[in-house]
N, C-alpha and C positions, 0 to 999 in steps of 0.2 A: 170877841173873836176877830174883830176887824184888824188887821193890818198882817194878821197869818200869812206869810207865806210858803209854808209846807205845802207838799203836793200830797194829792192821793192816788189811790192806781184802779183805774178802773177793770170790772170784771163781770165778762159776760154768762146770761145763763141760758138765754133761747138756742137748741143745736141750731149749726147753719148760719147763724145769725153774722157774727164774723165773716165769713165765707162768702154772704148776701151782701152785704157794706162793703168788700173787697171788690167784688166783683160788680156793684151798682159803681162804687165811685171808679175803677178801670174802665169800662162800657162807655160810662158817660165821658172819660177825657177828663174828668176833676170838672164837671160842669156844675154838678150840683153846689160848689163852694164860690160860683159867681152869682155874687150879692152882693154889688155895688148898690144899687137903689133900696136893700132892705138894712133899716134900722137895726142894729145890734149892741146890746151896752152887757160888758165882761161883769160877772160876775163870780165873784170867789167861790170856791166850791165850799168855806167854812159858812157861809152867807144863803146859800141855796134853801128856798121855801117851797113847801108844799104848795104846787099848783102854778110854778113855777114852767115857762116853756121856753125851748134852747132848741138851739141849730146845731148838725154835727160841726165841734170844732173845727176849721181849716185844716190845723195842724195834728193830726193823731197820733199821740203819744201814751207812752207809759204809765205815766205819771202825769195829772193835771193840777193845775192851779187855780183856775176860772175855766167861766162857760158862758158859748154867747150866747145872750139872752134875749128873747121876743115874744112881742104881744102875742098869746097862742091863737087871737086870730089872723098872724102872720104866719106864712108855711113854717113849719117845725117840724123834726124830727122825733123830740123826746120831751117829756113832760114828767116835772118830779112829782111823787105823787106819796112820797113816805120818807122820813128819817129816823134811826134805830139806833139803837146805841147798841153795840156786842154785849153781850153777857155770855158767862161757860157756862154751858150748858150741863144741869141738876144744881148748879150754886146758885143762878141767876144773878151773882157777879160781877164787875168787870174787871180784869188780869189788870196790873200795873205794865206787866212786859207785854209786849208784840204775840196774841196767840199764834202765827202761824199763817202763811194765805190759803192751806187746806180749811184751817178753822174758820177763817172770816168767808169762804167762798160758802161754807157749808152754813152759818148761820145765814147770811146772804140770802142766799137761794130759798132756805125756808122762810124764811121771814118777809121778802120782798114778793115772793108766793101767798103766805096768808093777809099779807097788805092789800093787794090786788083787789081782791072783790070788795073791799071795803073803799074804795075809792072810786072803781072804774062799777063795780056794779053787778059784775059776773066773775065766776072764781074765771081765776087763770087759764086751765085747761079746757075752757069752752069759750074763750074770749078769741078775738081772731087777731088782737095784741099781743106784744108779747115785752118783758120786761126786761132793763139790764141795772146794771147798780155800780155806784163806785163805791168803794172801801178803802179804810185806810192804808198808809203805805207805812212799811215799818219803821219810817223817819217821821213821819208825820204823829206817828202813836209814842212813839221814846219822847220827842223834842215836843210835840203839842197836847200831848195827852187828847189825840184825836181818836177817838172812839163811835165815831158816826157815820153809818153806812146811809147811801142818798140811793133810791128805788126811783128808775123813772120808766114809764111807760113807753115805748117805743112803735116800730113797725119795722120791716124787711125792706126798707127804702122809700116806701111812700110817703107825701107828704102829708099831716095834719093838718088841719087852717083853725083848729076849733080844739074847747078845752074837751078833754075824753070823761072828766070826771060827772059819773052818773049816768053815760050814756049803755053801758050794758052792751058794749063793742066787746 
């Protein structure tokens, strides 16, 4: 998968969640993305592993390609924490064509949901985490045969300094 570079489009599932990132990084003046003295090395988003911790991108876009990447005992925003591959749903499947981003939001969301407590330790709706995922983009699924939703465990602007896996947050 190395030298990919299709993008994928990221998609939120916490309510608020957007809203809270808009309005942390407004408030602060774009402070949160001065990190001059913290180490960050890009990595591909076809590249991304479980257990894996990143900073919110600088730049927030649509569609990504890479994600910076830090020791998760460095402050962090987000930590991957599952990879899935689509399937249609009663086939178990995967579509040759682009299902849709109703379809990939809806698998997403249940799937990055029954991930959760298997990694972090507590289901989802009693955890005080909360998760978002990217999905493919429908250039990325035609042209890559990219079929791989990435689950990363987040917060509402706070930072991380530590890995979340097993901690029952």
């Amino acid at each position: 998968m190395a030298g990919r570079t299709s993008s994928r489009r990221a998609g939120l599932l916490a309510p608020g969640l957007v809203t809270a990132v808009a309005t942390v990084l407004t408030l602060s003046g774009c402070s949160l993305f001065d990190r001059d003295e913290e180490r960050t090395d890009a990595v591909s988003v076809f590249d991304v592993e479980v257990g894996q911790c990143f900073r919110v991108p600088d730049d927030i876009t649509v569609e990504l390609t890479e994600l910076p990447a830090v020791a998760c005992t460095e402050p962090h925003e987000q930590e991957a924490y599952a990879r899935l591959t689509f399937t249609e749903p009663g086939t178990g499947t995967t579509p040759k064509t682009f299902p849709g981003a109703d379809a990939l939001k809806s698998f997403a969301d249940a799937a990055c949901a029954a991930a959760f407590a298997d990694y972090v330790g507590v289901d989802y709706r009693d955890s005080s985490l909360y998760f978002t995922y990217l999905a493919p983009s429908p250039r990325g699924w035609e042209q890559n045969a990219d079929r791989t939703t990435l689950c990363f465990v987040t917060t509402t602007g706070e930072e991380l300094t530590a890995s979340v896996k097993g901690t029952g947050w």
